[in-house]
C-alpha positions as CSV (number, residue, x, y, z in Angstrom):
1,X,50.9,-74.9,58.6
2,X,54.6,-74.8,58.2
3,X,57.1,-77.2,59.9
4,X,59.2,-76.2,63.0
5,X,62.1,-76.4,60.3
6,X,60.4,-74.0,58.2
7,X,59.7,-71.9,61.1
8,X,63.1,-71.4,62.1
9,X,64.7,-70.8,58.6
10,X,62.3,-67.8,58.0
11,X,63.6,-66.8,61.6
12,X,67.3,-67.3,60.5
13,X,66.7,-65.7,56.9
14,X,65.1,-62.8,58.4
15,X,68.1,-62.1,61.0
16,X,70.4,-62.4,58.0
17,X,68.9,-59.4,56.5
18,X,66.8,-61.1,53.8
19,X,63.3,-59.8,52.4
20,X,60.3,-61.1,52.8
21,X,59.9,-61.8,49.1
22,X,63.4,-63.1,48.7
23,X,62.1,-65.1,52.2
24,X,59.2,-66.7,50.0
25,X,60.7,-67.2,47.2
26,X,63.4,-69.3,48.3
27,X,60.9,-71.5,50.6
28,X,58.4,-71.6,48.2
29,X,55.7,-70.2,50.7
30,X,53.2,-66.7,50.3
31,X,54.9,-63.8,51.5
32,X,51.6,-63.6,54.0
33,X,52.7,-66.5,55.6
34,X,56.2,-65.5,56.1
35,X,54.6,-62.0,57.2
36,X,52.5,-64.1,60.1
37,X,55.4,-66.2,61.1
38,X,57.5,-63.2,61.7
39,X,55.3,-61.4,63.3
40,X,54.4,-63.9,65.4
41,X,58.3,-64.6,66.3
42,X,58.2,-61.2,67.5
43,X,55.1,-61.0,69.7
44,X,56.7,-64.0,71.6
45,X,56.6,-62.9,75.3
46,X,59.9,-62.5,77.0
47,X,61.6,-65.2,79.5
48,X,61.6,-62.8,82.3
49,X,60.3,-65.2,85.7
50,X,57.5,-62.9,87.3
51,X,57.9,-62.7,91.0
52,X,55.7,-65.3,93.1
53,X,52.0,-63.9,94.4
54,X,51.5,-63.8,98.0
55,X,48.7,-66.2,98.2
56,X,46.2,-66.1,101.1
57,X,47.2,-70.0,101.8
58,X,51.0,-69.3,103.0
59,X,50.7,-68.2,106.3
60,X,49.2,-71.7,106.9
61,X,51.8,-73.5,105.2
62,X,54.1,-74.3,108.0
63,X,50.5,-75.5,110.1
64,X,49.4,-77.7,107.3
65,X,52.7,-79.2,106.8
66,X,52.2,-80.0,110.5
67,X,48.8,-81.5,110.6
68,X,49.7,-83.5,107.6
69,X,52.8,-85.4,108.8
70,X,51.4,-85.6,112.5
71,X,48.2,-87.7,110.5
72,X,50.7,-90.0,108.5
73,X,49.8,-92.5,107.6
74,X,46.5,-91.2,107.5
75,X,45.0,-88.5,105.3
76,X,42.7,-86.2,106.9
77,X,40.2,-84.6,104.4
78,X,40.3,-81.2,102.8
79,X,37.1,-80.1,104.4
80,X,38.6,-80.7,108.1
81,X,41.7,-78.9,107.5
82,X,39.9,-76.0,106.0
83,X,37.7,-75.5,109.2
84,X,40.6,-75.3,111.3
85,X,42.7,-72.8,108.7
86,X,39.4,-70.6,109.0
87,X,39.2,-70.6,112.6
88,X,42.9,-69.7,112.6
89,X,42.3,-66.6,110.2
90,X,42.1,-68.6,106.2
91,X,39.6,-66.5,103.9
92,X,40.2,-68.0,101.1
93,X,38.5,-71.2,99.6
94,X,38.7,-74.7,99.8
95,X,39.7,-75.5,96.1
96,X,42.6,-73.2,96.6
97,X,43.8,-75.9,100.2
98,X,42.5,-78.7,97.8
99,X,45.2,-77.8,95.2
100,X,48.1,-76.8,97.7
101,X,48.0,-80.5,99.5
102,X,46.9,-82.8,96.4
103,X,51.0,-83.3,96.4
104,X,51.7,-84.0,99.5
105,X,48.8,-87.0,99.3
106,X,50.4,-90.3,98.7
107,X,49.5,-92.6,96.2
108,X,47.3,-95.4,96.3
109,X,49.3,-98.9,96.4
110,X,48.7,-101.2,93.6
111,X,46.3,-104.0,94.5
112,X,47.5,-107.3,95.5
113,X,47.1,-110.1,93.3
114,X,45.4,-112.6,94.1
115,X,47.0,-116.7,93.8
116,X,44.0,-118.4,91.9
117,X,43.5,-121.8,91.5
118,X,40.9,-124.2,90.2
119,X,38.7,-126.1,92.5
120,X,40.3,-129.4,94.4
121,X,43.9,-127.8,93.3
122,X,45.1,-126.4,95.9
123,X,45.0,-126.4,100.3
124,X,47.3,-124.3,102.4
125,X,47.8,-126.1,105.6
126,X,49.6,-125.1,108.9
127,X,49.8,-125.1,112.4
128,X,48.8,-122.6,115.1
129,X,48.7,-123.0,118.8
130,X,46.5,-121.4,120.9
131,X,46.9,-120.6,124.8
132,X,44.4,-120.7,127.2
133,X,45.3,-121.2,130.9
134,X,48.0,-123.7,131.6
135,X,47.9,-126.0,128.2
136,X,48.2,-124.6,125.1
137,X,45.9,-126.0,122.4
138,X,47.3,-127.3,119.1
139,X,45.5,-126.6,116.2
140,X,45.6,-127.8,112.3
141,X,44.3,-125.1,110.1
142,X,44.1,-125.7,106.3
143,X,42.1,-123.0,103.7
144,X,40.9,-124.2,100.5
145,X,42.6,-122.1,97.7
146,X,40.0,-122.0,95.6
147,X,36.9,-121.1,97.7
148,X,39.3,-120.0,100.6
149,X,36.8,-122.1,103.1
150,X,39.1,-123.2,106.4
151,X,38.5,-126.0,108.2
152,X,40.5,-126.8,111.8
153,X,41.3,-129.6,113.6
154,X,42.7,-130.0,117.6
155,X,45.3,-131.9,117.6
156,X,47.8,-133.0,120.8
157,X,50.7,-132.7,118.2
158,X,52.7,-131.3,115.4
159,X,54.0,-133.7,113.2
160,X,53.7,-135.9,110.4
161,X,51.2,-138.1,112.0
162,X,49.0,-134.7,113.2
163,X,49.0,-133.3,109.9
164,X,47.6,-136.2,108.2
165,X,44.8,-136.9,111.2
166,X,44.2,-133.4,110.1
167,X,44.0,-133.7,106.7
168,X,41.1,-136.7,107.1
């Protein structure tokens, strides 16, 4: 197994007119191996862009498109979409639909993480109110941050001297 360097120098040797042997010779290499490198510099297929396939998924394209941005934020399934392509006319299979929308899927979104503390470190506390007919209610809600238990407490108001009847 030759280097890319290698590679190319028998390439450029050869375009300069240079022998095989000589080509061998002056890499230090069998003339077999400068034989298959050649020949395999030669059987290279060409750059020319081969026109695009009709597929039997692009008259459905503009449909799809539809259905999938009308569903945002949701993702509707595969299997559905390929029921209603085939009642529209779609022959062809699902694993064909399957590979046509896997980009327009969006990506899961990283997990959040979660604010751990030991036990007896940590209590969120706040204050909520909540209406019902004419009064509204005052109420002291605190979570636990370890074991995220919540307690609450009515309370008539919202200061200082609520949050600490709250707290005992």
């Amino acid at each position: 197994m030759l280097t890319q360097e290698q590679s190319v120098e028998i390439k450029v040797l050869a375009r300069q007119g240079h022998g095989i042997k000589f080509i061998a010779r002056e890499l230090g290499i069998s003339r077999n191996t400068v034989r298959k490198y050649l020949r395999k510099a030669r059987s290279l297929p060409s750059d020319k862009v081969r026109p695009a396939r009709p597929c039997k998924i692009d008259p459905f394209k503009d449909y799809l498109h539809e259905r999938i941005e009308a569903a945002r934020p949701h993702w509707i399934p595969a299997t559905v979409l390929l029921r209603e392509i085939t009642a529209l006319g779609y022959s062809g299979g699902v694993s064909r639909l399957k590979a046509y929308i896997r980009p327009f899927k969006r990506k899961a979104e990283e997990p959040v993480v979660r604010f751990e503390t030991l036990p007896g470190k940590q209590i969120q506390v706040d204050f909520t109110t909540i209406r019902r007919g004419r009064q509204p209610i005052k109420a002291f809600v605190a979570t636990l941050g370890f074991s995220r238990a919540s307690f609450v407490r009515f309370s008539e108001r919202e200061d200082s001297e609520g949050w600490l009847t709250g707290l005992r």
